[in-house]
TORTI-798955 format. One record per atom (N, C-alpha, C, O): residue in three letters; chain; atom name; y, z, x. Coordinates in steps of 0.05 Angstrom, whole numbers, padded with zeros to 5 digits, always signed. Layout:
% TORTI-798955
@gufi ALA; sese A; marmi CA; v Y; w Z; u X;
...
//
This chain:
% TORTI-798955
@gufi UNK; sese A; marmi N; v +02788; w +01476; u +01084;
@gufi UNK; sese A; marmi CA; v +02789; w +01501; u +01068;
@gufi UNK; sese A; marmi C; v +02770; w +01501; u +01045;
@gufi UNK; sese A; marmi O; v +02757; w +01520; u +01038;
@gufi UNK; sese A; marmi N; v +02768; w +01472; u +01030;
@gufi UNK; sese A; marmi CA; v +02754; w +01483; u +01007;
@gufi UNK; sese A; marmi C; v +02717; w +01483; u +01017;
@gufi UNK; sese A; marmi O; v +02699; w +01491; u +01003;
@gufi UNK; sese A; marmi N; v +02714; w +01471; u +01044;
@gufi UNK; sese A; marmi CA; v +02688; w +01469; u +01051;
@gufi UNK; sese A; marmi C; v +02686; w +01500; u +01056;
@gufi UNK; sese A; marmi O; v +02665; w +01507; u +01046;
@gufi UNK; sese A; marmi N; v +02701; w +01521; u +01067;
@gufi UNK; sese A; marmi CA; v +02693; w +01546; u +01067;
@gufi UNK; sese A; marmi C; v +02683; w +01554; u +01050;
@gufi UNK; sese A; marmi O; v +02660; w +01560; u +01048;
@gufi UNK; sese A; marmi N; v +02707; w +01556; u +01028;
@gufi UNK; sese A; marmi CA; v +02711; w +01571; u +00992;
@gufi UNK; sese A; marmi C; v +02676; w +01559; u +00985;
@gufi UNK; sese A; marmi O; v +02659; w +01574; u +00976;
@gufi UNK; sese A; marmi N; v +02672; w +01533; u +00992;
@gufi UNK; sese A; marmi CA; v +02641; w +01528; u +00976;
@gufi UNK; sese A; marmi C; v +02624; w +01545; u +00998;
@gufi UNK; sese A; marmi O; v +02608; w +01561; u +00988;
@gufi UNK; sese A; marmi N; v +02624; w +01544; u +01026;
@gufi UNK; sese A; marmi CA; v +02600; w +01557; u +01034;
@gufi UNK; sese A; marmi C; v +02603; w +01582; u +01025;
@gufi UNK; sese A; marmi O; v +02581; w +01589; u +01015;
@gufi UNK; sese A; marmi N; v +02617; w +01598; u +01023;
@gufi UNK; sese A; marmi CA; v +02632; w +01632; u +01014;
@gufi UNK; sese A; marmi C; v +02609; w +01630; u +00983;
@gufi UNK; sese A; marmi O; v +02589; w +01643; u +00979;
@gufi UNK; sese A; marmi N; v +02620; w +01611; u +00968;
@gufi UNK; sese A; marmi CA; v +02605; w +01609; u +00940;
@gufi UNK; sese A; marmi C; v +02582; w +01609; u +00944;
@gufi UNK; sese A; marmi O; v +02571; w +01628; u +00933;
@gufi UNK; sese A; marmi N; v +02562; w +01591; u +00960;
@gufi UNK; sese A; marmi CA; v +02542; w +01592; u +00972;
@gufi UNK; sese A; marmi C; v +02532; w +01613; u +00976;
@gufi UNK; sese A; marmi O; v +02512; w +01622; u +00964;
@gufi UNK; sese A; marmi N; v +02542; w +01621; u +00990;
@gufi UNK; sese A; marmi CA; v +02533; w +01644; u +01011;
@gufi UNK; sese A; marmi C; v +02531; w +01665; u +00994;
@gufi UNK; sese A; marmi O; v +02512; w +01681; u +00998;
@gufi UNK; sese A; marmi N; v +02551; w +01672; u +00967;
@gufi UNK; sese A; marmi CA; v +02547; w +01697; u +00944;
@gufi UNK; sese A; marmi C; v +02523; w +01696; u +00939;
@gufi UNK; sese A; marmi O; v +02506; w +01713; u +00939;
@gufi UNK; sese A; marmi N; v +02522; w +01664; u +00932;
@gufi UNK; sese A; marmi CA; v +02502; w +01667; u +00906;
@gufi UNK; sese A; marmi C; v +02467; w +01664; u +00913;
@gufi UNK; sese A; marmi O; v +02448; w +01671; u +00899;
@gufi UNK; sese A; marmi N; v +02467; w +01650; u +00939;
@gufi UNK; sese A; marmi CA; v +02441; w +01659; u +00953;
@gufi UNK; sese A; marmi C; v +02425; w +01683; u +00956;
@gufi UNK; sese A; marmi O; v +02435; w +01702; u +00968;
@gufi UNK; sese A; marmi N; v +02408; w +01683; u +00949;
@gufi UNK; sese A; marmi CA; v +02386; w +01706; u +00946;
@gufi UNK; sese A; marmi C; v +02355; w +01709; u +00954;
@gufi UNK; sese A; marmi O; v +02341; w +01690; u +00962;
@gufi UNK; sese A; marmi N; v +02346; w +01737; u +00952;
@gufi UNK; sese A; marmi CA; v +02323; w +01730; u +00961;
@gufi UNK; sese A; marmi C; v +02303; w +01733; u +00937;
@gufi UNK; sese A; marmi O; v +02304; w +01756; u +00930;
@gufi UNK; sese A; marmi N; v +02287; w +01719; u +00924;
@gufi UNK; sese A; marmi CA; v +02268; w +01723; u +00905;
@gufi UNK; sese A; marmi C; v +02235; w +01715; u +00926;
@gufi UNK; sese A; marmi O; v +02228; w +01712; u +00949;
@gufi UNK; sese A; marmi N; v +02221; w +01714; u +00888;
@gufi UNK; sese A; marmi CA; v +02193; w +01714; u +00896;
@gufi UNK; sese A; marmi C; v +02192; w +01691; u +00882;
@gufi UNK; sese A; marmi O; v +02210; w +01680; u +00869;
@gufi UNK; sese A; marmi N; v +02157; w +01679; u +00888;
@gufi UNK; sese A; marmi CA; v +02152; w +01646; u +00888;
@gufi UNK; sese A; marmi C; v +02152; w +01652; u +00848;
@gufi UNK; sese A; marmi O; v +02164; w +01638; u +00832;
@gufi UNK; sese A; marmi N; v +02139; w +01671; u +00844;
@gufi UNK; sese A; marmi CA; v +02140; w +01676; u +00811;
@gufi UNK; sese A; marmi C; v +02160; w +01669; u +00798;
@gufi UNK; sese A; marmi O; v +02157; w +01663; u +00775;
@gufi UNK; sese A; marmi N; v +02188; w +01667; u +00809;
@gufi UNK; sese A; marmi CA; v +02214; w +01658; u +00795;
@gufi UNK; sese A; marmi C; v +02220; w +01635; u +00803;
@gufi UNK; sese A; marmi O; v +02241; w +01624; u +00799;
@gufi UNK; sese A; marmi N; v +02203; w +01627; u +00814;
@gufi UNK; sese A; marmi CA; v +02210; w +01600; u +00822;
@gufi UNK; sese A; marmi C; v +02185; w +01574; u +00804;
@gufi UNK; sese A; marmi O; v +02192; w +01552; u +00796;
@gufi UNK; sese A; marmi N; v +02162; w +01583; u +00803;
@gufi UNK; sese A; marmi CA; v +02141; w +01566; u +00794;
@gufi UNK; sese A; marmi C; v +02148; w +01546; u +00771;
@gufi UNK; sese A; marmi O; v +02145; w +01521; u +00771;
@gufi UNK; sese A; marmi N; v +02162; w +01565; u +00743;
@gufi UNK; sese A; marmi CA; v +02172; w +01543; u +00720;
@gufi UNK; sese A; marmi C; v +02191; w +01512; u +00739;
@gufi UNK; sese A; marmi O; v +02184; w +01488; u +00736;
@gufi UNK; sese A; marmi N; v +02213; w +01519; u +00756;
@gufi UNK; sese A; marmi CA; v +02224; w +01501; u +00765;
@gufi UNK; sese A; marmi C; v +02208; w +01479; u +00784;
@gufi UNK; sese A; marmi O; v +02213; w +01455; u +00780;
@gufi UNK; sese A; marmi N; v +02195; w +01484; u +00798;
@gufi UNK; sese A; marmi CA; v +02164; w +01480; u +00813;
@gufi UNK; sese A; marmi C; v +02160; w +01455; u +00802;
@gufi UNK; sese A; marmi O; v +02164; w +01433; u +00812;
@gufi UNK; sese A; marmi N; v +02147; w +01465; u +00765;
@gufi UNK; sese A; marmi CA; v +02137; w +01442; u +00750;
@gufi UNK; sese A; marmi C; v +02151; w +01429; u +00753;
@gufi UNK; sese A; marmi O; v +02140; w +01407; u +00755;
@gufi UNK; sese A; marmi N; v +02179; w +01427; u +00754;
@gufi UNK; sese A; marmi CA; v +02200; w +01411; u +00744;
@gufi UNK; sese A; marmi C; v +02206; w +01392; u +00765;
@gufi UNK; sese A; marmi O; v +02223; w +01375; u +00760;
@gufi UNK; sese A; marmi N; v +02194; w +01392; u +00795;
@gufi UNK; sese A; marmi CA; v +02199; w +01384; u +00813;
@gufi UNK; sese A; marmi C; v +02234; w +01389; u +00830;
@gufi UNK; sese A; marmi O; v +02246; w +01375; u +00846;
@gufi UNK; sese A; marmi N; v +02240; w +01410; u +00821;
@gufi UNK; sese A; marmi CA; v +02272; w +01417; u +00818;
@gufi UNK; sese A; marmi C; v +02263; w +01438; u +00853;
@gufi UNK; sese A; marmi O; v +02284; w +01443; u +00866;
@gufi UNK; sese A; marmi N; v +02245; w +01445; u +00863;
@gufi UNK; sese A; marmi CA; v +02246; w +01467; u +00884;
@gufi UNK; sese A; marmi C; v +02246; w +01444; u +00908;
@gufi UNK; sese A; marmi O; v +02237; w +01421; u +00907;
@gufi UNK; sese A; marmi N; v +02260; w +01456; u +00927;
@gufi UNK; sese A; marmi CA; v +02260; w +01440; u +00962;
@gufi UNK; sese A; marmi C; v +02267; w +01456; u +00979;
@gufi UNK; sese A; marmi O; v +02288; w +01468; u +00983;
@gufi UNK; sese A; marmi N; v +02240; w +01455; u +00991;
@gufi UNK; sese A; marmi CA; v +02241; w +01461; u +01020;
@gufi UNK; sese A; marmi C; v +02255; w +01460; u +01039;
@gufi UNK; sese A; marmi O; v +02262; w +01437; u +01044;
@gufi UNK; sese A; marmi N; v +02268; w +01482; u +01056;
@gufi UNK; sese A; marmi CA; v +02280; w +01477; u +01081;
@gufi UNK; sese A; marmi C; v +02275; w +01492; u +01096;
@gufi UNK; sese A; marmi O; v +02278; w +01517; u +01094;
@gufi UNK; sese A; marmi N; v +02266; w +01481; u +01114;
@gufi UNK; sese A; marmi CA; v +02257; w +01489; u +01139;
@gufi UNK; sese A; marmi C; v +02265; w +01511; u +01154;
@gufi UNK; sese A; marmi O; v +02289; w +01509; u +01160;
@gufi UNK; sese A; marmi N; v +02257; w +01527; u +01160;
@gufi UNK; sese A; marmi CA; v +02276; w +01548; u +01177;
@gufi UNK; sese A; marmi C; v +02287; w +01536; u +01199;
@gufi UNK; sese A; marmi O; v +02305; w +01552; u +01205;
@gufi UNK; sese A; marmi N; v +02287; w +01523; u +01212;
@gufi UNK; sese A; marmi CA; v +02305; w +01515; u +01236;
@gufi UNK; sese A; marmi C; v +02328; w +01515; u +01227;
@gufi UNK; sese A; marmi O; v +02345; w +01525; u +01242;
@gufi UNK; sese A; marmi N; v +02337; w +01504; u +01202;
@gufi UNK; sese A; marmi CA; v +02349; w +01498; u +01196;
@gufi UNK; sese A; marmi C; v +02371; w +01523; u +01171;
@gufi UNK; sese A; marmi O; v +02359; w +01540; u +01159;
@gufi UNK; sese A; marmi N; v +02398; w +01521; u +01168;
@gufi UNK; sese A; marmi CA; v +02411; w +01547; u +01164;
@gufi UNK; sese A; marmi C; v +02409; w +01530; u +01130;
@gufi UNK; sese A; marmi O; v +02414; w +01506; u +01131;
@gufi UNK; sese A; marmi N; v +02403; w +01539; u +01107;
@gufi UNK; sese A; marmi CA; v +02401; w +01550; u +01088;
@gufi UNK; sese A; marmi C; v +02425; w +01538; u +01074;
@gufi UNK; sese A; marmi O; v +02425; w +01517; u +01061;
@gufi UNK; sese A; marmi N; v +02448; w +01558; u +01080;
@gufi UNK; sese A; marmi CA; v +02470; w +01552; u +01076;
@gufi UNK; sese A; marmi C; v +02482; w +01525; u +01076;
@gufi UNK; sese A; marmi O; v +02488; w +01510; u +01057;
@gufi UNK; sese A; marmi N; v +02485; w +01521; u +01103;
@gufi UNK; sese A; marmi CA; v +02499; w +01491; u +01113;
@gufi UNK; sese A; marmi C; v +02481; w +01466; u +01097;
@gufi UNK; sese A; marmi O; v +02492; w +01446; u +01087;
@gufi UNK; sese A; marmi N; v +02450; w +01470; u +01096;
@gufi UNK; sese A; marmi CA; v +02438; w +01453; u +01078;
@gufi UNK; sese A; marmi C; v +02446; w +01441; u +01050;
@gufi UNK; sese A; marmi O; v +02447; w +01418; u +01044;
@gufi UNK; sese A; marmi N; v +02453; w +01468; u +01034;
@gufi UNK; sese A; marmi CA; v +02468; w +01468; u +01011;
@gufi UNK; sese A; marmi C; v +02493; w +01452; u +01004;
@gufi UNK; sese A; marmi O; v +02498; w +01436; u +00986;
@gufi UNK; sese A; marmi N; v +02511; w +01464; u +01029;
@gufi UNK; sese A; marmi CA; v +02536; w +01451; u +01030;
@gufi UNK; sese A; marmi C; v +02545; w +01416; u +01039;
@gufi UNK; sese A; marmi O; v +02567; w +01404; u +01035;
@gufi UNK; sese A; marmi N; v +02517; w +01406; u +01054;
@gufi UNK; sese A; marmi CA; v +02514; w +01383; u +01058;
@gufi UNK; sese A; marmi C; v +02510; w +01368; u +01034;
@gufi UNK; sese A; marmi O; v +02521; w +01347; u +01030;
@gufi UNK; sese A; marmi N; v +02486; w +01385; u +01008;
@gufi UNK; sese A; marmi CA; v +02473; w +01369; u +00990;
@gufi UNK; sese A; marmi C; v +02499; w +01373; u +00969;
@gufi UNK; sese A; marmi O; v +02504; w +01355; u +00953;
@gufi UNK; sese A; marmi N; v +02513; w +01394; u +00969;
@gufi UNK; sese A; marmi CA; v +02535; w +01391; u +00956;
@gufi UNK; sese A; marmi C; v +02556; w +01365; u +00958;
@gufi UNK; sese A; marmi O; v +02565; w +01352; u +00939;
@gufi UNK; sese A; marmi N; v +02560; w +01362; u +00978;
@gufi UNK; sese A; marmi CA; v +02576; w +01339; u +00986;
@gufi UNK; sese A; marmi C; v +02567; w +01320; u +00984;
@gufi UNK; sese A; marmi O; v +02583; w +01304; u +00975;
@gufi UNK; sese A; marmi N; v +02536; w +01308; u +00989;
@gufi UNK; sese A; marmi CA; v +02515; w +01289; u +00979;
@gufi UNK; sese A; marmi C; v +02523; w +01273; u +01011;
@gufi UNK; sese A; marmi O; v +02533; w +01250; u +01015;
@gufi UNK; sese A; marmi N; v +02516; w +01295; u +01032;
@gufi UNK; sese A; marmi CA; v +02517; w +01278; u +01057;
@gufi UNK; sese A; marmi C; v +02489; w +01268; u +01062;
@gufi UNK; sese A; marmi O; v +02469; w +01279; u +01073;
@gufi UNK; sese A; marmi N; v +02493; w +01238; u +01050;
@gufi UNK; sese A; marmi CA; v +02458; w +01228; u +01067;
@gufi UNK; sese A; marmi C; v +02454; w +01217; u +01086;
@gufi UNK; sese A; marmi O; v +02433; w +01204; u +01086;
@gufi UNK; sese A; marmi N; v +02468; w +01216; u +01104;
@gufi UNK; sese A; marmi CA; v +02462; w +01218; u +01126;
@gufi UNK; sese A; marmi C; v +02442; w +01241; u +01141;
@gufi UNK; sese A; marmi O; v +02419; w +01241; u +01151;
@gufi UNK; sese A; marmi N; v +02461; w +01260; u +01138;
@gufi UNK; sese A; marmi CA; v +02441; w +01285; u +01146;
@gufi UNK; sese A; marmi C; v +02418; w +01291; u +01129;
@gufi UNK; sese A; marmi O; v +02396; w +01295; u +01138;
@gufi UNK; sese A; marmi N; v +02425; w +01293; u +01098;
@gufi UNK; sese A; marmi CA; v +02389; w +01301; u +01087;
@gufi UNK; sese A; marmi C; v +02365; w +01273; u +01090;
@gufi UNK; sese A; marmi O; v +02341; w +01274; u +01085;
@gufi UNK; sese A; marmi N; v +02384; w +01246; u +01100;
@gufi UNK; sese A; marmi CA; v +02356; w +01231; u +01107;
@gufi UNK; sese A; marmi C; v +02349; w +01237; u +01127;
@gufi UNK; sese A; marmi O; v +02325; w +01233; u +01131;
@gufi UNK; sese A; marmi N; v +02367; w +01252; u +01149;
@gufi UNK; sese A; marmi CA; v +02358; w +01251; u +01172;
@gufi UNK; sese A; marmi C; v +02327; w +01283; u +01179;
@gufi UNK; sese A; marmi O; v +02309; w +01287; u +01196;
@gufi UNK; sese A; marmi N; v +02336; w +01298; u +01152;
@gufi UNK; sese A; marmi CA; v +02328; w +01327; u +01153;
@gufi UNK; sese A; marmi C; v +02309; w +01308; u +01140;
@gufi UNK; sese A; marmi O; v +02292; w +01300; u +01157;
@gufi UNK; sese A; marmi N; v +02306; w +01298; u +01117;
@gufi UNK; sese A; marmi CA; v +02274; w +01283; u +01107;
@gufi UNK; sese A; marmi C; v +02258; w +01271; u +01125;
@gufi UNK; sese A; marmi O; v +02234; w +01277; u +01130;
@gufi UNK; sese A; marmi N; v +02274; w +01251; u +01137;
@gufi UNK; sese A; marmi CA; v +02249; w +01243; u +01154;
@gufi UNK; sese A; marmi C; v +02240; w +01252; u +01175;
@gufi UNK; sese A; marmi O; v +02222; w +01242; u +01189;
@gufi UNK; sese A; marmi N; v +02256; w +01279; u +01182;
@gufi UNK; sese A; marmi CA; v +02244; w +01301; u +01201;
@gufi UNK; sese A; marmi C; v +02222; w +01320; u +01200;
@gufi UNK; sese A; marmi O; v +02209; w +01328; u +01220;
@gufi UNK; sese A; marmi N; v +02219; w +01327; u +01172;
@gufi UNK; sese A; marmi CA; v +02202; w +01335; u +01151;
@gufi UNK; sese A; marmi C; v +02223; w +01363; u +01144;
@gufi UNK; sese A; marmi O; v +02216; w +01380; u +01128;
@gufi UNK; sese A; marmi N; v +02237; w +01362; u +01153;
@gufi UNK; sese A; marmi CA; v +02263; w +01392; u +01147;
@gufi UNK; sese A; marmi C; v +02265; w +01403; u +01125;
@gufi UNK; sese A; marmi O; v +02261; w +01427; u +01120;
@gufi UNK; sese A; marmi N; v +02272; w +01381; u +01105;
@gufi UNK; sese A; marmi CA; v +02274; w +01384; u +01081;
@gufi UNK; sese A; marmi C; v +02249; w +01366; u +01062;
@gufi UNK; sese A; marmi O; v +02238; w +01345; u +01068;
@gufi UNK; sese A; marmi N; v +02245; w +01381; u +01038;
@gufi UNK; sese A; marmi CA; v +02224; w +01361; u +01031;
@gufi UNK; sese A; marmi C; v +02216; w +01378; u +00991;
@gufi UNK; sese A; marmi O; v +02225; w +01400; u +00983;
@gufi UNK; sese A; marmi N; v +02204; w +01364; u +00979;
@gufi UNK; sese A; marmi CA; v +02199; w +01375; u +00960;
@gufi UNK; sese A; marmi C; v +02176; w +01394; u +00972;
@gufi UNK; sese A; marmi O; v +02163; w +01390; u +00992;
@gufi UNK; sese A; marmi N; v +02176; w +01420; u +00948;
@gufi UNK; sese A; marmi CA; v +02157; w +01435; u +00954;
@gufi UNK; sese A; marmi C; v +02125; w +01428; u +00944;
@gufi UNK; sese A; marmi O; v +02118; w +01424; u +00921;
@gufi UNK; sese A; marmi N; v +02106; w +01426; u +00971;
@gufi UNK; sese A; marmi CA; v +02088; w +01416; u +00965;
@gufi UNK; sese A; marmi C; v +02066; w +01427; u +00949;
@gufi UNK; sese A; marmi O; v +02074; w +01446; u +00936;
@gufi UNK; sese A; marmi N; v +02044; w +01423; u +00945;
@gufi UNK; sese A; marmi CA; v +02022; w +01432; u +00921;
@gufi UNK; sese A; marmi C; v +02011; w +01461; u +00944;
@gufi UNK; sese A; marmi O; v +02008; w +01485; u +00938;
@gufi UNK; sese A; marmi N; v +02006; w +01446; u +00970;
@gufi UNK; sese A; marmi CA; v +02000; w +01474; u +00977;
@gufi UNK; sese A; marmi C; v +02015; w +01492; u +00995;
@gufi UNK; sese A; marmi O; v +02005; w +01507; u +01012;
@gufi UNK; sese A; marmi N; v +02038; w +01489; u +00989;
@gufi UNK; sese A; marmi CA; v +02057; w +01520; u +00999;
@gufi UNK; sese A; marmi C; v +02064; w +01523; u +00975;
@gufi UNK; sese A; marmi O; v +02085; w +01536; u +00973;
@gufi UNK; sese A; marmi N; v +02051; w +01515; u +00951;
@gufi UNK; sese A; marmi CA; v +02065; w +01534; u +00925;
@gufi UNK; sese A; marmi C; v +02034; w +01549; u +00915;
@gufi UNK; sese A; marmi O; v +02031; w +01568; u +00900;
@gufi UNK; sese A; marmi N; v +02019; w +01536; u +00926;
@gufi UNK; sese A; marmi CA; v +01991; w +01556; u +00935;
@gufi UNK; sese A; marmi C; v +01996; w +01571; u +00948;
@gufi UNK; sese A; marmi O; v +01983; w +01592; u +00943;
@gufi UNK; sese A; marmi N; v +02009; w +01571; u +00966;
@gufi UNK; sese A; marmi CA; v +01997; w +01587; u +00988;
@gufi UNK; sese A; marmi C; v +02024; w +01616; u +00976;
@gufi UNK; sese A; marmi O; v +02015; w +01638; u +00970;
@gufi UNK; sese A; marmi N; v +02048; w +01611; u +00975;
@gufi UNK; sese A; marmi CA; v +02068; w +01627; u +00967;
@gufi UNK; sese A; marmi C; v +02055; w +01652; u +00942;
@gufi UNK; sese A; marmi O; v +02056; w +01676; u +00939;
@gufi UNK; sese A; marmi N; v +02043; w +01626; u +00927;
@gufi UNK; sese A; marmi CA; v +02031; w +01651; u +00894;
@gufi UNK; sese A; marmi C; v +02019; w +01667; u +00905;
@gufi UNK; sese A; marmi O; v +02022; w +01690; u +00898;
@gufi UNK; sese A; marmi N; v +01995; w +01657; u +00935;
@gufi UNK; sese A; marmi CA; v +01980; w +01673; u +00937;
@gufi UNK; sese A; marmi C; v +01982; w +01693; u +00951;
@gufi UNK; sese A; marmi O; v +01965; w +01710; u +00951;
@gufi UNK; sese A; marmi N; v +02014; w +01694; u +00969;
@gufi UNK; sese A; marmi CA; v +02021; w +01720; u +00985;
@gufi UNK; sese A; marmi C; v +02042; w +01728; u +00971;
@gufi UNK; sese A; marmi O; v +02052; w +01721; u +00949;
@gufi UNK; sese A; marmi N; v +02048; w +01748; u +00990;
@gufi UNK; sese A; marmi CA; v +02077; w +01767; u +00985;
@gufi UNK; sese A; marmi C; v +02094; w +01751; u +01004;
@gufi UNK; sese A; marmi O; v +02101; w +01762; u +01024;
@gufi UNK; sese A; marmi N; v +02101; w +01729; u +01000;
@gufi UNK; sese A; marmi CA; v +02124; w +01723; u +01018;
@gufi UNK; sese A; marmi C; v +02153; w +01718; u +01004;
@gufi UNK; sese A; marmi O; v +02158; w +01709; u +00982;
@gufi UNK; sese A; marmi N; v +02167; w +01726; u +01020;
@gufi UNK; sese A; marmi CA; v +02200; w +01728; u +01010;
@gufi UNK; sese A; marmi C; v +02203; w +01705; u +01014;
@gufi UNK; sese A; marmi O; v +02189; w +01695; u +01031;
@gufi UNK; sese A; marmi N; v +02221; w +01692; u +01000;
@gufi UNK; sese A; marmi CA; v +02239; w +01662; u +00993;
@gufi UNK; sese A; marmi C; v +02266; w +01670; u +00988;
@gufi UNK; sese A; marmi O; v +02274; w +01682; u +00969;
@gufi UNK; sese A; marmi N; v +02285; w +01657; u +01021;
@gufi UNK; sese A; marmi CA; v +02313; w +01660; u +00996;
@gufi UNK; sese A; marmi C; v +02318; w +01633; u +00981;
@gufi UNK; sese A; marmi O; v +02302; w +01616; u +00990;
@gufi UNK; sese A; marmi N; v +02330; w +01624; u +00965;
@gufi UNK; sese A; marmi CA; v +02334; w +01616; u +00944;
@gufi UNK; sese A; marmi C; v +02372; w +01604; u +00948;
@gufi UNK; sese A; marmi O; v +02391; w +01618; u +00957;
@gufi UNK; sese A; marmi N; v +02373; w +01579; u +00940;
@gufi UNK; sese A; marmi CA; v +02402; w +01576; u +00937;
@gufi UNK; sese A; marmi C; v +02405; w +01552; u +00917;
@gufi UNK; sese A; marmi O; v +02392; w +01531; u +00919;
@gufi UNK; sese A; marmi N; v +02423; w +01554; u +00900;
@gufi UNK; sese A; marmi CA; v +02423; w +01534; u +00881;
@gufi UNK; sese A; marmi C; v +02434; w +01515; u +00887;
@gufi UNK; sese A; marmi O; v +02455; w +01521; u +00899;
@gufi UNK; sese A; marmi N; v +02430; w +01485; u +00885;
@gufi UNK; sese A; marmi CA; v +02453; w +01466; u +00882;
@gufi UNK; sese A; marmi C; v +02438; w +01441; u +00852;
@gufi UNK; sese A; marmi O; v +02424; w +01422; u +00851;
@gufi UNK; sese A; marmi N; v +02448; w +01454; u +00837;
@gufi UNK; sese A; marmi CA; v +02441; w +01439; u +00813;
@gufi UNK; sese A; marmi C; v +02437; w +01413; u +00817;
@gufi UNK; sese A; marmi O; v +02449; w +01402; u +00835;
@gufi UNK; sese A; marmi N; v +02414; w +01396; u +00797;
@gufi UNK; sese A; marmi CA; v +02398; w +01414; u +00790;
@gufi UNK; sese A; marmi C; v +02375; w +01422; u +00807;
@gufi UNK; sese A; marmi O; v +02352; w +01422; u +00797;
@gufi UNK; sese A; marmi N; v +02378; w +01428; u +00834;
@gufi UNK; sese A; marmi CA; v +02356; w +01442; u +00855;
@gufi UNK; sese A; marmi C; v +02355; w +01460; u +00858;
@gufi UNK; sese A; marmi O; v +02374; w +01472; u +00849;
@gufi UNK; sese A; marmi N; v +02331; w +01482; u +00875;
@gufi UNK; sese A; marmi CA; v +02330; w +01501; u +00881;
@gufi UNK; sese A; marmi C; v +02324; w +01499; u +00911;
@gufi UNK; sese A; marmi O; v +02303; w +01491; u +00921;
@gufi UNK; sese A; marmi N; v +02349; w +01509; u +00925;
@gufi UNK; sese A; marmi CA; v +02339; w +01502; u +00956;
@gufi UNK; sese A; marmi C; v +02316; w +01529; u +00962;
@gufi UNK; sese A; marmi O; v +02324; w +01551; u +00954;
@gufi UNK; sese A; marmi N; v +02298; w +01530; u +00971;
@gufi UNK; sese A; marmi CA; v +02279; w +01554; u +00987;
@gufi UNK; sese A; marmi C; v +02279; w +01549; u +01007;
@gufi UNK; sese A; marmi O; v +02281; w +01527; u +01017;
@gufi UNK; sese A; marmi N; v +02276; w +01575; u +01017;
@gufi UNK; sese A; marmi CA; v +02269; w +01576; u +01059;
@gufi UNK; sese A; marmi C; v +02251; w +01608; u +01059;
@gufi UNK; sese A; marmi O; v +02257; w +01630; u +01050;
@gufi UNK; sese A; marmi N; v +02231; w +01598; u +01072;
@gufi UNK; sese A; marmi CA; v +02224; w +01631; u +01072;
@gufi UNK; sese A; marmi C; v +02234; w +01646; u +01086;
@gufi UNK; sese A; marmi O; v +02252; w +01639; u +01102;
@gufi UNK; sese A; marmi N; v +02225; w +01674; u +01082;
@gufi UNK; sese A; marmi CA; v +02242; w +01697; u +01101;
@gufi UNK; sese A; marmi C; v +02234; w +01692; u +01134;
@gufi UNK; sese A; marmi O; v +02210; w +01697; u +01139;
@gufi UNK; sese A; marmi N; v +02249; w +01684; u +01156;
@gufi UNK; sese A; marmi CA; v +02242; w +01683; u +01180;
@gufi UNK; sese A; marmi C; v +02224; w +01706; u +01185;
@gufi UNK; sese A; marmi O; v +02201; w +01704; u +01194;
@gufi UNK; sese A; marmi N; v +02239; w +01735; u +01178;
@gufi UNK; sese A; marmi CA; v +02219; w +01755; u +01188;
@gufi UNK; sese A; marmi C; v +02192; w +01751; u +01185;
@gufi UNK; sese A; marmi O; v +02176; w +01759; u +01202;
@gufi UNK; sese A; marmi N; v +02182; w +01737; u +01159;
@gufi UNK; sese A; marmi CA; v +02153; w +01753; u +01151;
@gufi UNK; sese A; marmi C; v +02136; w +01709; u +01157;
@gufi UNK; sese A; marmi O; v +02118; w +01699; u +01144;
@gufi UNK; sese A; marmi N; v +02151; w +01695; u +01182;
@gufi UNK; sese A; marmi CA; v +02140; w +01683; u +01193;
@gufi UNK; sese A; marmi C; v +02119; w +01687; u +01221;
@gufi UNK; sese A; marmi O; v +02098; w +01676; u +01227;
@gufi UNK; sese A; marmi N; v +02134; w +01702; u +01232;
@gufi UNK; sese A; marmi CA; v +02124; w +01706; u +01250;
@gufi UNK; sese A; marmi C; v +02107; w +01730; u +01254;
@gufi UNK; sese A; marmi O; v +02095; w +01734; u +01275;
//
């Protein structure tokens, strides 16, 4: 039950921003990548729980990863949507599937 109540929490507070609200945290090395294969959500709820099993397994997959020098190039330099989900002190990102393909 309370693994729902947190994805539910999750799941509120996830959003979609732009790389612009994200860049100060950037510096901070606080932003991570996740992959679209991969659901967003359940990511969060893993790093909430601090399952490392699975985020070593998503790291050394390349799944998850800090955001690199050039997809934070490449992000400033388009219009691409990022949703966004917090798990202090991180910022999970995934881009918008749509505007992948």
């Amino acid at each position: 039950e309370k693994d729902t109540e947190l994805h539910d929490k999750i799941n509120r507070e996830t959003a979609r921003v732009g790389w612009d609200e994200l860049e100060r945290h950037f510096a901070q090395g606080n932003v991570i990548y996740v992959s679209e294969t991969l659901d967003l959500i359940d990511v969060a709820v893993r790093i909430s729980h601090d399952d490392k099993e699975s985020i070593t397994r998503w790291m050394s997959e390349g799944k998850i990863a800090k955001v690199s020098d050039v997809q934070a190039q490449s992000w400033a330099a388009g219009e691409v949507g990022l949703w966004a989900s917090v798990v202090h002190p991180f910022i999970l990102v995934q881009p918008d599937k749509k505007q992948i393909n």
